[in-house]
C-alpha positions as CSV (number, residue, x, y, z in Angstrom):
1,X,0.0,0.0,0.0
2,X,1.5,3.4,-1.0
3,X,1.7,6.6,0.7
4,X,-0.3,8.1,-2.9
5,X,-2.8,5.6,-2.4
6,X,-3.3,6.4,1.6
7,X,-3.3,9.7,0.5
8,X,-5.9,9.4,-2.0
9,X,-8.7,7.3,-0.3
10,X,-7.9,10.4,2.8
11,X,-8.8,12.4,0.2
12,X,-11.5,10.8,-0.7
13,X,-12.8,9.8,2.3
14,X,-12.3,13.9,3.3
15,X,-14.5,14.9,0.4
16,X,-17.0,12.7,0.9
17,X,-17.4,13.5,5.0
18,X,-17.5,17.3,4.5
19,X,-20.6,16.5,1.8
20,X,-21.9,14.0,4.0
21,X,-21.5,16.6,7.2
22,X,-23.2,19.2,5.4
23,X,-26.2,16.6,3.7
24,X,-26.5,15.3,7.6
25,X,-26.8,18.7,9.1
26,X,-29.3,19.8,6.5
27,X,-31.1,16.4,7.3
28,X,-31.5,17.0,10.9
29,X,-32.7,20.8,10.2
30,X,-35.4,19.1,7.6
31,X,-36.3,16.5,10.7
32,X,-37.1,20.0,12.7
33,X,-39.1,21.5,10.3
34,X,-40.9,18.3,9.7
35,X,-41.8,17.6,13.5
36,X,-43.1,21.4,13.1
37,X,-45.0,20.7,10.6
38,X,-46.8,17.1,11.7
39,X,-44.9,16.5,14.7
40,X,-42.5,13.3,16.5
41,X,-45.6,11.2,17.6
42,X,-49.1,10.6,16.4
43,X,-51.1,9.0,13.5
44,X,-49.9,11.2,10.6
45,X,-46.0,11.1,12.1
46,X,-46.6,7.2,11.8
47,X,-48.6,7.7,8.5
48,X,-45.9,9.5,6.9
49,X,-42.9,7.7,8.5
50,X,-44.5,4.6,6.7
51,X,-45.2,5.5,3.4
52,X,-41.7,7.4,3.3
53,X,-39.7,4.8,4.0
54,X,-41.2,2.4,1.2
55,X,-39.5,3.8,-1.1
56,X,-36.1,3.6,1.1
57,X,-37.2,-0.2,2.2
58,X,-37.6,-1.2,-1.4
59,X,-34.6,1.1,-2.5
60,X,-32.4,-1.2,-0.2
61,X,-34.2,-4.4,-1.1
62,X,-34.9,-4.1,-4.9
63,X,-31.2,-1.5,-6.1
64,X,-29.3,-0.8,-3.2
65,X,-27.5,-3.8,-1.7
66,X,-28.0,-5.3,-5.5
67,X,-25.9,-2.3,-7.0
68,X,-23.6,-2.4,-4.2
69,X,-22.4,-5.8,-4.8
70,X,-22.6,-5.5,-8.4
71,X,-21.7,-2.2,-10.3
72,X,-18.5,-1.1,-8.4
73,X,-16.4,-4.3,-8.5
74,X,-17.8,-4.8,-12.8
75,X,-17.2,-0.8,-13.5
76,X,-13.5,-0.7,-12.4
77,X,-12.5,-3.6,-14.3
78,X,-14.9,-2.2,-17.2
79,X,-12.7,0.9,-16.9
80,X,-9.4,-1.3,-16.6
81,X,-10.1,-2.8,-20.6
82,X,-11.0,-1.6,-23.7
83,X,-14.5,-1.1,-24.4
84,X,-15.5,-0.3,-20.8
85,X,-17.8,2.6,-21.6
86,X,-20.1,-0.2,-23.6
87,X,-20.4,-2.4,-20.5
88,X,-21.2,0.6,-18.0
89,X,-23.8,1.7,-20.9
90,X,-25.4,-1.7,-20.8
91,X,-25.6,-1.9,-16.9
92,X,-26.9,1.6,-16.9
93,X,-29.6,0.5,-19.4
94,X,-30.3,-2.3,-17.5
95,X,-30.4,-0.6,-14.4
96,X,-32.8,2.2,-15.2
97,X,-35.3,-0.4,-16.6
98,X,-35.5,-2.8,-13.4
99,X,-36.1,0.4,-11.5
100,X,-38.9,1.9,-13.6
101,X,-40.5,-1.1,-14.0
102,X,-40.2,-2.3,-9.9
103,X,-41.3,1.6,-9.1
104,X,-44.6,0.9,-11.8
105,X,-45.6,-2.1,-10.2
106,X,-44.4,-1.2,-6.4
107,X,-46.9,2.0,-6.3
108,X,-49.9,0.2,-8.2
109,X,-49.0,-2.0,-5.0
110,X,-48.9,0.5,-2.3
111,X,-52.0,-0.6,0.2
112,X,-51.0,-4.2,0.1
113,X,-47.2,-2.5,1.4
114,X,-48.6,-0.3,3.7
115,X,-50.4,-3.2,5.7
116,X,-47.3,-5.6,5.7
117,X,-45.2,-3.0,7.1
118,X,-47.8,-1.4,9.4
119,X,-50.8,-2.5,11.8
120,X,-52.3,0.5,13.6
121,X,-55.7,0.3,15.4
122,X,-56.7,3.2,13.4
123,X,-58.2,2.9,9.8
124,X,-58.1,6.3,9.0
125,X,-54.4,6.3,9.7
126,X,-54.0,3.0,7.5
127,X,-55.7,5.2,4.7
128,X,-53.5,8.2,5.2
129,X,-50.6,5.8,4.7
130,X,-51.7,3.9,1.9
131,X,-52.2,8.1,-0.3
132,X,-49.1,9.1,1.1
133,X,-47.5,6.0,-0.3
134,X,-49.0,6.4,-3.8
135,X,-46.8,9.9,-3.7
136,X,-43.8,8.4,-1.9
137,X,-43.0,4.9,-3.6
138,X,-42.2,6.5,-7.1
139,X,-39.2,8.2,-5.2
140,X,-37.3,4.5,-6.0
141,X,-36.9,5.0,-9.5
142,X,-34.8,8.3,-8.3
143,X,-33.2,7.0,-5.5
144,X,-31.9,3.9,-7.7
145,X,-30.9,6.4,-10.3
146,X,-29.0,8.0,-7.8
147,X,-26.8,4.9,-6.6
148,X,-26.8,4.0,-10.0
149,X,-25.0,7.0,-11.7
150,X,-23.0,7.9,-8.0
151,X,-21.1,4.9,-8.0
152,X,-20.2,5.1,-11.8
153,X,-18.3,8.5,-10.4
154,X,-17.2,6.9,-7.6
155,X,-15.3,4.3,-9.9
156,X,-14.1,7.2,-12.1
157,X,-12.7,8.6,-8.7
158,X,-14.8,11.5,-8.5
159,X,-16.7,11.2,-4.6
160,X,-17.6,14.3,-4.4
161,X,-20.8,14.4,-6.0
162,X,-22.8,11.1,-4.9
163,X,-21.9,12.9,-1.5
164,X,-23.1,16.3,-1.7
165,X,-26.2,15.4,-3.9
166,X,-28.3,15.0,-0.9
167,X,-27.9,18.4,0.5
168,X,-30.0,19.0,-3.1
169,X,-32.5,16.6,-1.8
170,X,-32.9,18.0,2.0
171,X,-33.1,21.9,0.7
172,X,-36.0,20.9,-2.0
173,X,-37.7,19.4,1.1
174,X,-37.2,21.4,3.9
175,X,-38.4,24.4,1.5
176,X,-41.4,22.3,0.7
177,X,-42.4,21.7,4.8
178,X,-41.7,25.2,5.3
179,X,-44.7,25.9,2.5
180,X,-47.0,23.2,4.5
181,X,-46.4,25.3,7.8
182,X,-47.1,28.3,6.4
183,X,-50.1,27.5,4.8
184,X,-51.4,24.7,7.6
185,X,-49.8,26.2,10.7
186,X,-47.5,23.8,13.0
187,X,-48.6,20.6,14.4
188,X,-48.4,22.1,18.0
189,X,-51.8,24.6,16.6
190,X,-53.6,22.4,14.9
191,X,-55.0,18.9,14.8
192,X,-53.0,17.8,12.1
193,X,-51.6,15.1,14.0
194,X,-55.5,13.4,13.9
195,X,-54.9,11.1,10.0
196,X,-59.1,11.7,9.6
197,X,-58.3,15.2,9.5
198,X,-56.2,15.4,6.5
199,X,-56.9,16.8,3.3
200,X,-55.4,15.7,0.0
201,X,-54.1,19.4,-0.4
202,X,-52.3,18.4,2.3
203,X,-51.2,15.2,1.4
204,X,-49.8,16.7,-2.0
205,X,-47.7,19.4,-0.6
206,X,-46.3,16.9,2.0
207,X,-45.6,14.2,-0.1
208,X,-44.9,16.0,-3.0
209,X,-41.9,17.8,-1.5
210,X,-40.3,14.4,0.1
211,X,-40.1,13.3,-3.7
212,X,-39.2,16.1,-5.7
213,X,-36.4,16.4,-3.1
214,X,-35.0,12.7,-4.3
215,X,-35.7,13.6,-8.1
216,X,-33.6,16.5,-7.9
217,X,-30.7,14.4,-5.8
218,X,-30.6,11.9,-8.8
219,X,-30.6,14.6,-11.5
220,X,-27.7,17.0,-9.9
221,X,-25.5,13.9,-10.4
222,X,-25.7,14.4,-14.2
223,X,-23.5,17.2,-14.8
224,X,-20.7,15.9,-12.8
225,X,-20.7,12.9,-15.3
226,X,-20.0,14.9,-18.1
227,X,-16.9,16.7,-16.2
228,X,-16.3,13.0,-15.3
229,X,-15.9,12.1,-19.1
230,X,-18.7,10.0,-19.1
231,X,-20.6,10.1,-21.8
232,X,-24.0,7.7,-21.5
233,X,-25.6,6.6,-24.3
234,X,-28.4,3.6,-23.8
235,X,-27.0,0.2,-24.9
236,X,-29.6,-3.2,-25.3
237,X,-29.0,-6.4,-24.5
238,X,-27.2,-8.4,-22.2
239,X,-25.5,-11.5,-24.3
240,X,-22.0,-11.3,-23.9
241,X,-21.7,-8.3,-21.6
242,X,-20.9,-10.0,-18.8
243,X,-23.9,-10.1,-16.5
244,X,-24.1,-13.2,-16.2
245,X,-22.0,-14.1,-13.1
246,X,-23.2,-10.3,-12.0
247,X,-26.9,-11.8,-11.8
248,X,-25.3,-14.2,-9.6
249,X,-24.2,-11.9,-6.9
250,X,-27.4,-9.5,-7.4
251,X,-29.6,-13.1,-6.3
252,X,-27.7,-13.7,-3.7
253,X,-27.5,-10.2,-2.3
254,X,-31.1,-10.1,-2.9
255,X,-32.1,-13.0,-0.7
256,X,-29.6,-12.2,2.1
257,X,-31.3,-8.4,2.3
258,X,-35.3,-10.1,1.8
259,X,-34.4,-11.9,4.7
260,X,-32.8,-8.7,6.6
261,X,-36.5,-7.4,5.7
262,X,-38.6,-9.7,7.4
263,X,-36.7,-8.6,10.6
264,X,-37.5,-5.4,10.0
265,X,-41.2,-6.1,9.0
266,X,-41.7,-7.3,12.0
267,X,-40.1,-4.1,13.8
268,X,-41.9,-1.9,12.0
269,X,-45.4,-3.9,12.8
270,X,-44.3,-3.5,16.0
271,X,-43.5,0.1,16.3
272,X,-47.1,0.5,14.5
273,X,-49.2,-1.6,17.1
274,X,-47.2,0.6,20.2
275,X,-49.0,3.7,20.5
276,X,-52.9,2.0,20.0
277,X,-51.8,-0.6,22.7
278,X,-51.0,1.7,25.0
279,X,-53.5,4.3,24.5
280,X,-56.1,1.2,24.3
281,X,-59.2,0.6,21.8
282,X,-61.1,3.4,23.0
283,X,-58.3,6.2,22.5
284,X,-56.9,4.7,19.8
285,X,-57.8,8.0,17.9
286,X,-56.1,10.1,20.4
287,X,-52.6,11.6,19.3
288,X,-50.1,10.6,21.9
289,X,-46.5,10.3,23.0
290,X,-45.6,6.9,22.9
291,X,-42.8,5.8,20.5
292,X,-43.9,4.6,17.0
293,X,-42.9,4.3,13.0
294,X,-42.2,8.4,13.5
295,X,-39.7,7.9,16.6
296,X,-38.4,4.9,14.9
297,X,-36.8,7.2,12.0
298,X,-36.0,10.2,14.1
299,X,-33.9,7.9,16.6
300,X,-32.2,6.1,13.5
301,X,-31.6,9.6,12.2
302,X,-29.7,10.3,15.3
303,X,-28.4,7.3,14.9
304,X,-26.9,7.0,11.8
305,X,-25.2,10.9,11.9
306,X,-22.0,9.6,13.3
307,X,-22.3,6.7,11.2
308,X,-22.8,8.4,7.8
309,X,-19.7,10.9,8.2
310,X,-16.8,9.0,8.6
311,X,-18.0,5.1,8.2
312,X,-19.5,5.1,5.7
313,X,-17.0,7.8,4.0
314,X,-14.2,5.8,4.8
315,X,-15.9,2.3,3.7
316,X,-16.6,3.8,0.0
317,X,-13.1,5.5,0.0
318,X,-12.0,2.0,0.9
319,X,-14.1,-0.3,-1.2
320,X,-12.4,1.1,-4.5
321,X,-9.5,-0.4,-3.4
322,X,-10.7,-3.2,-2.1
323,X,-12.6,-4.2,-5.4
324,X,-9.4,-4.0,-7.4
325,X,-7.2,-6.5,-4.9
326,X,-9.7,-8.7,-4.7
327,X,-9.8,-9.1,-8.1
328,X,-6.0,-8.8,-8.2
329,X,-5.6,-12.1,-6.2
330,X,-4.1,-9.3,-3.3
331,X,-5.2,-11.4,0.0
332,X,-2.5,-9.6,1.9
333,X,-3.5,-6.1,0.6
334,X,-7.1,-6.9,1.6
335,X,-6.5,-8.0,5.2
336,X,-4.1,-4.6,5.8
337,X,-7.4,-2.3,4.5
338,X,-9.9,-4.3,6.7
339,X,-8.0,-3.8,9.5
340,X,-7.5,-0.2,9.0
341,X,-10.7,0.4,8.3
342,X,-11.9,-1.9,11.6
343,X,-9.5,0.0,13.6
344,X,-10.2,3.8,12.3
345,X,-13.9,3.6,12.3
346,X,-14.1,1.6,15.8
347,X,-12.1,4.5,17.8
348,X,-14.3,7.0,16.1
349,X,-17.6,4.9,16.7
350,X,-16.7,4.4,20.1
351,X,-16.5,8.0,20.9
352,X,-19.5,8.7,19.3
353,X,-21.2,6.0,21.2
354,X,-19.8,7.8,24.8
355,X,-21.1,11.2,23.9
356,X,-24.5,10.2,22.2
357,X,-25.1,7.9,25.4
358,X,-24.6,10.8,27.8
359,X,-26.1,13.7,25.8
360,X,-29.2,11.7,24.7
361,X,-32.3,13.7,26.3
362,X,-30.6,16.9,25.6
363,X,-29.5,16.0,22.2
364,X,-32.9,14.8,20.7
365,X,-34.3,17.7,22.3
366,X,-32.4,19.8,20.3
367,X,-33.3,18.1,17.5
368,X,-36.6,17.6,17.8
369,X,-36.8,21.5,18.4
370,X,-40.8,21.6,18.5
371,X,-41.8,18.4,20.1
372,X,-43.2,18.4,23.4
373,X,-41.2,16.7,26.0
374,X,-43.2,13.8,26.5
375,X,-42.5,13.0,22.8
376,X,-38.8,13.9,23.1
377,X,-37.8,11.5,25.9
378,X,-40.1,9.0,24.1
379,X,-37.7,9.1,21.0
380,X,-34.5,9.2,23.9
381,X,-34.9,6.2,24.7
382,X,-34.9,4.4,21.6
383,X,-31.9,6.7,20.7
384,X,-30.2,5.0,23.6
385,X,-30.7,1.2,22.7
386,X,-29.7,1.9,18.7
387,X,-26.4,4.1,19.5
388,X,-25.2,1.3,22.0
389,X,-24.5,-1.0,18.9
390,X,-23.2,1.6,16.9
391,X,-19.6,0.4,16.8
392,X,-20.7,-3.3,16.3
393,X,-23.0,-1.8,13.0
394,X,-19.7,0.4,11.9
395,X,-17.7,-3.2,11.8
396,X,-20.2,-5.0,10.1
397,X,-20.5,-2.0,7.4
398,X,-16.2,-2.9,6.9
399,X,-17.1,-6.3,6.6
400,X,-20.0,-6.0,4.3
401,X,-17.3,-3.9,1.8
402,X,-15.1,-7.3,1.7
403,X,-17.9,-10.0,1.0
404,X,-19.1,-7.3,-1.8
405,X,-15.4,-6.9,-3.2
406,X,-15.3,-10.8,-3.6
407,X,-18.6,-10.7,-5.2
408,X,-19.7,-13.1,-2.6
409,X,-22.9,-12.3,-1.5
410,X,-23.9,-15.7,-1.1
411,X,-21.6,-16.1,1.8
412,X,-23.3,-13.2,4.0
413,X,-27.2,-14.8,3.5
414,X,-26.4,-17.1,6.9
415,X,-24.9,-14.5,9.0
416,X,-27.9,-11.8,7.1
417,X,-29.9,-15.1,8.7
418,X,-29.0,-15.1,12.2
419,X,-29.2,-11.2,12.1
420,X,-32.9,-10.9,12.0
421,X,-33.7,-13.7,13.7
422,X,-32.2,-11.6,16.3
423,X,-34.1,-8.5,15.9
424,X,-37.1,-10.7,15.2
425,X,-37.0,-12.7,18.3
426,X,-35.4,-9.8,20.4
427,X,-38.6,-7.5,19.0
428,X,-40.7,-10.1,19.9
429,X,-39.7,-10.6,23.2
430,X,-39.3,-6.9,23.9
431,X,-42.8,-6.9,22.9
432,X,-44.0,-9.6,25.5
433,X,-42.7,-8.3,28.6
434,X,-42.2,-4.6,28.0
435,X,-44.6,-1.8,28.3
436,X,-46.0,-0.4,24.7
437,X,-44.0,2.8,25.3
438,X,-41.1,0.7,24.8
439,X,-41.8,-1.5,22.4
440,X,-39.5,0.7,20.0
441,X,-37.0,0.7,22.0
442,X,-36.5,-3.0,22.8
443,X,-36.8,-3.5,18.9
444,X,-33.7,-0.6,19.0
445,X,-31.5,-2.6,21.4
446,X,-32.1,-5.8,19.4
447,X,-31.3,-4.4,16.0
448,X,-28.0,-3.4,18.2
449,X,-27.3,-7.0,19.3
450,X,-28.2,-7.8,15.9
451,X,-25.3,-6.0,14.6
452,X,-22.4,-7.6,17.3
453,X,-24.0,-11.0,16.1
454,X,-23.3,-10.1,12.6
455,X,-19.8,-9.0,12.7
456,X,-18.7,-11.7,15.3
457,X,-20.1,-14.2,12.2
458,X,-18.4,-12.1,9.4
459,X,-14.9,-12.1,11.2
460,X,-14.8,-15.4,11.6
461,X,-16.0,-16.4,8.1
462,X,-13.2,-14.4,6.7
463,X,-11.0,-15.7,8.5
464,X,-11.0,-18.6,6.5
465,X,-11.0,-16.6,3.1
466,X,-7.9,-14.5,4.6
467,X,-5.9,-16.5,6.7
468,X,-6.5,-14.4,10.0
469,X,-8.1,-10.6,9.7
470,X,-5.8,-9.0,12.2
471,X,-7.9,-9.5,14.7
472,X,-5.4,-8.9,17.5
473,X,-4.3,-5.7,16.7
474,X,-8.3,-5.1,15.9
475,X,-9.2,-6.0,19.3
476,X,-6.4,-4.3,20.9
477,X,-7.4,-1.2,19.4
478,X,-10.4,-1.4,20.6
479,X,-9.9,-1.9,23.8
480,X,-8.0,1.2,24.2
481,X,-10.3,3.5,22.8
482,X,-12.9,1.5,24.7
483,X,-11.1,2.6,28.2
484,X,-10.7,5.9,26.6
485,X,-14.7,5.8,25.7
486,X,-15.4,5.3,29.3
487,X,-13.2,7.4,31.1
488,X,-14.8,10.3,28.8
489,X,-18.3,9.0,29.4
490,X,-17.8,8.9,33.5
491,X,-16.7,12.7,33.3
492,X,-19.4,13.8,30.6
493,X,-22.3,12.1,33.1
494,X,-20.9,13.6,35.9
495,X,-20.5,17.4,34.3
496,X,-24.1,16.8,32.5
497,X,-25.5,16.3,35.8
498,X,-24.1,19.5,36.9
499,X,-25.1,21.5,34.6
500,X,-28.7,20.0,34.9
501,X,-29.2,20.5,38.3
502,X,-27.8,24.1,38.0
503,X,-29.6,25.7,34.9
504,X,-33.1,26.4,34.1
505,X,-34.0,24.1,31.7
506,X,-34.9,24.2,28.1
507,X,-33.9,24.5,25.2
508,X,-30.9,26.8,26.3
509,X,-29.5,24.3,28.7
510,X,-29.9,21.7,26.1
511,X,-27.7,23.8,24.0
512,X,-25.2,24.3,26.7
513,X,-24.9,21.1,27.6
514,X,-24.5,19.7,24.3
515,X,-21.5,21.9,23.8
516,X,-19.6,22.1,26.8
517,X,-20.4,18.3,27.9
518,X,-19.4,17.2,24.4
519,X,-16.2,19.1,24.4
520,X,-15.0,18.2,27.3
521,X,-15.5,14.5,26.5
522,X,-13.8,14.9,23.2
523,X,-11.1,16.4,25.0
524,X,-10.8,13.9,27.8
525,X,-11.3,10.8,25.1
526,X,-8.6,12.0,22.6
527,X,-6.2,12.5,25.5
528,X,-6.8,8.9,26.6
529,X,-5.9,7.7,22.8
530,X,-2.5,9.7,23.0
531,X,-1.9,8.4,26.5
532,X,-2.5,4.9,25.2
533,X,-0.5,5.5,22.2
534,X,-3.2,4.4,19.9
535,X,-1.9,5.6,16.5
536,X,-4.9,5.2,14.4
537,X,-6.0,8.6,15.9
538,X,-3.8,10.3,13.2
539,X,-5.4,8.2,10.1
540,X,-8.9,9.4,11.7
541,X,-7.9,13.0,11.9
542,X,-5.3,13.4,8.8
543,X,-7.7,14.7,6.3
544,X,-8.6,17.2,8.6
545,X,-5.6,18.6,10.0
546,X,-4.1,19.0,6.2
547,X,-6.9,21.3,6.0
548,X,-5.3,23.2,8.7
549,X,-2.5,25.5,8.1
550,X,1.1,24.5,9.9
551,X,-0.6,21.3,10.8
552,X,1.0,19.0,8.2
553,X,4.1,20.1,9.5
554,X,3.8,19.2,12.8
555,X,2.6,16.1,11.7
556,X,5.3,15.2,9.9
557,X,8.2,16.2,12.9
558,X,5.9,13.7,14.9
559,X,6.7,10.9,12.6
């Protein structure tokens, strides 16, 4: 591995977190403006949380994890040969015709969808779902399109633009819910919350603006394949091109994510059934503040924040490579880039883990600006029980990128098996002996044990394909930062309980405590890496620092 090529996935990895950053910010200000608009909690939260994720659901099912283990690995050694362009053209084709045709037949489909991924008590609710759906599923064909034509530049080694496309998506939308507030008024004045209330004005503005934000993601992405130099032009047919051992993979990668999706069928059944139960048949009507579908996806949004800006940067930096020596034969070179990516991504999960954990009730406070606070500590809690497997869901997401760089899909469906039989049985369970306000969350802290499950499998599965994957220096790694973690986490807990005893309350204290408790915990947690000599800190923190004038040189007196 050479310095260049460090250098380069840094800088790739860089570009992609400052566009993710910004797409993630923008994300949590269009959460905000949505709970302003229908609110955390209630039938049309739930409503719209289920018809919006369809599209999402099927995205993953139907393109995503199919184009993932497909197109990156075929379109660098298309652009490795002569005649490249042809194949690319030909998948592209291909591509854009399973999507329209899955989206065509998906949205005829969409009440028989909304009932297998939601149960409410309420039919009214159940109705609201099933029109916001017929709005919301046709985002797929956009969001495939997106994938589609992002990973082409990411092969081209342009990562830029699949990043920052999404900030598109989130501006187009929050614009649009600012429109539905200022022509319905906020949740917290109306009774928009009630699903029998709803007017299809309504519905269309709403769910209008969630999709034209994902159309206009997909079509940003077109310019910057020009400046890429490529030029698409639609190509039929697929004897000879190749596809044939690529339709391989897609099946398998298919049935391992169907069955990731009866786990999470039953979670979201689940999360559905959880406010009814709990406000019982009678109230069933009544909006509430008891964790559903709506609190589900604000949690995972919290959730996934620290995720998407340096995992999964770092995994697609990564994958590039890892795509070319697995097809090189380059076991050695693949082992050395899991293990950097295990051990970068774990110190910085970790961390995340620590402050999240402590600055939960404050933090989804802030995000959830206009909620009330019954609804806010209701989404807390399952905040809590998803960020404690957030390392464990980072690991998996490293191992994921190998399996796809072999083109061995097939070898993650039993591990994608014992994965949601845990969340299924763990949902269950949570479901049997909990309270309904906390059905959500004991589906959260299964879908975390879910994850620890999964990589614990994955490791040991490659293990055989690589000889050993490092683990050692992995685990020891880990540990350190894990001391670090803690150490950090005892401090934060004890200066957050300080401040909340001491200030007023509110939105201001949230604010405050957010700040200074995460500061000092980032402080305390990156001086326990330097005490414990933990050197992946630098690999973490490189991209940024050469952003930083004078800081390169230090760096380099260091080494």
């Amino acid at each position: 591995m050479t310095a260049t090529s460090d250098d380069g996935v840094r800088r790739g990895a860089a570009l992609m977190a400052s566009g993710t950053a910004a797409s993630r910010m923008l994300g949590l200000l269009r959460g905000m403006v949505l709970v302003a608009a229908i609110g955390a909690t209630g039938q049309a939260a739930d409503a719209f949380a289920v018809a919006n994720k369809l599209p999402n659901v099927l995205y993953m099912l139907l393109a995503g994890g199919v184009l993932n283990a497909i197109l990156v690995p075929q379109v660098v050694r298309a652009y490795r040969r002569s005649g490249g362009q042809e194949y690319v053209d030909r998948l592209l084709t291909f591509g854009f015709v399973v999507l329209a045709g899955a989206s065509l037949v998906l949205t005829v489909a969409a009440p028989l969808l909304v009932r297998l991924y939601s149960d409410p008590c309420s039919q009214s609710q159940t109705g609201l779902a099933t029109t916001f759906a017929y709005w919301c599923i046709p985002q797929l064909f956009f969001y495939g399109a997106y994938a589609l034509l992002g990973q082409v530049l990411n092969a081209r080694g342009s990562f830029g633009p699949y990043m920052w496309a999404p900030v598109v998506n989130n501006v187009v939308s929050i614009a649009g819910f600012g429109v539905f507030i200022w022509a319905f008024g906020m949740a917290k004045s109306t009774d928009v919350e009630l699903a029998a209330t709803w007017t299809s004005g309504q519905v269309a503005l709403l769910a209008g603006a969630a999709t034209l934000g994902v159309v206009a993601q997909a079509v940003v992405l077109i310019p910057a394949l020009r400046r890429a130099g490529v030029h698409y032009r639609p190509r039929w047919g697929l004897r000879g091109s190749g596809l044939g051992r690529a339709g391989n993979v897609a099946t398998w990668t298919l049935i391992g994510l169907t069955v990731g999706q009866l786990g999470y069928i039953v979670v979201s059944r689940v999360a559905s059934q959880a406010p009814g139960a709990a406000a019982g048949a009678v109230a069933c009507a009544a909006p509430g503040a008891v964790a559903g579908n709506a609190a589900y996806d604000y949690a995972f949004l919290i959730f996934m924040l620290p995720h998407s800006l340096v995992t999964v940067s770092l995994a697609t930096a990564l994958f590039t490579r890892l795509s070319g020596q697995a097809h090189d034969g380059d076991v050695d070179g693949v082992r050395a880039t899991l293990s950097s990516g295990l051990r970068v991504v774990g110190i910085f999960t970790i961390a995340a883990t620590a402050v999240i954990a402590v600055l939960v009730t404050p933090l989804t406070q802030l995000v959830l600006w206009t909620a009330t606070p019954a609804a806010a500590h209701a989404v807390a809690g399952v905040v809590l029980t998803m960020i404690l497997g957030l390392a464990a869901f980072g690991a998996w997401s490293m191992c994921q990128r190998v399996y796809y760089a072999y083109e061995d899909a097939r070898g993650m469906v039993p591990i994608q098996v014992a994965m949601a039989a845990v969340v299924v049985l763990g949902t269950l369970l949570g479901r049997s002996v909990l309270q309904p306000g906390l059905w959500v969350a004991g589906a959260g802290l299964a879908m975390s044990v879910s994850y620890a499950v999964g990589t614990a499998l994955a490791l040991w599965h490659l293990r055989r394909r690589l000889g050993t994957v490092d683990g050692a220096h992995v685990a020891q790694v880990h540990a350190r930062a894990l001391v670090a973690g803690i150490a950090s986490a005892a401090v934060g807990f004890a200066l957050q309980q300080v401040l909340a005893h001491t200030m007023p309350g509110g939105h201001l204290t949230s604010i405050v405590e957010c700040v200074v408790v995460g500061s000092v915990m980032g402080a305390v947690y990156l001086g326990g890496l330097r005490v414990l000599r933990v050197r992946e800190l630098d690999q973490l923190l490189g991209p940024l620092l050469a952003r930083i004038p004078g800081t390169g040189r230090l760096r380099g007196g260091r080494r």
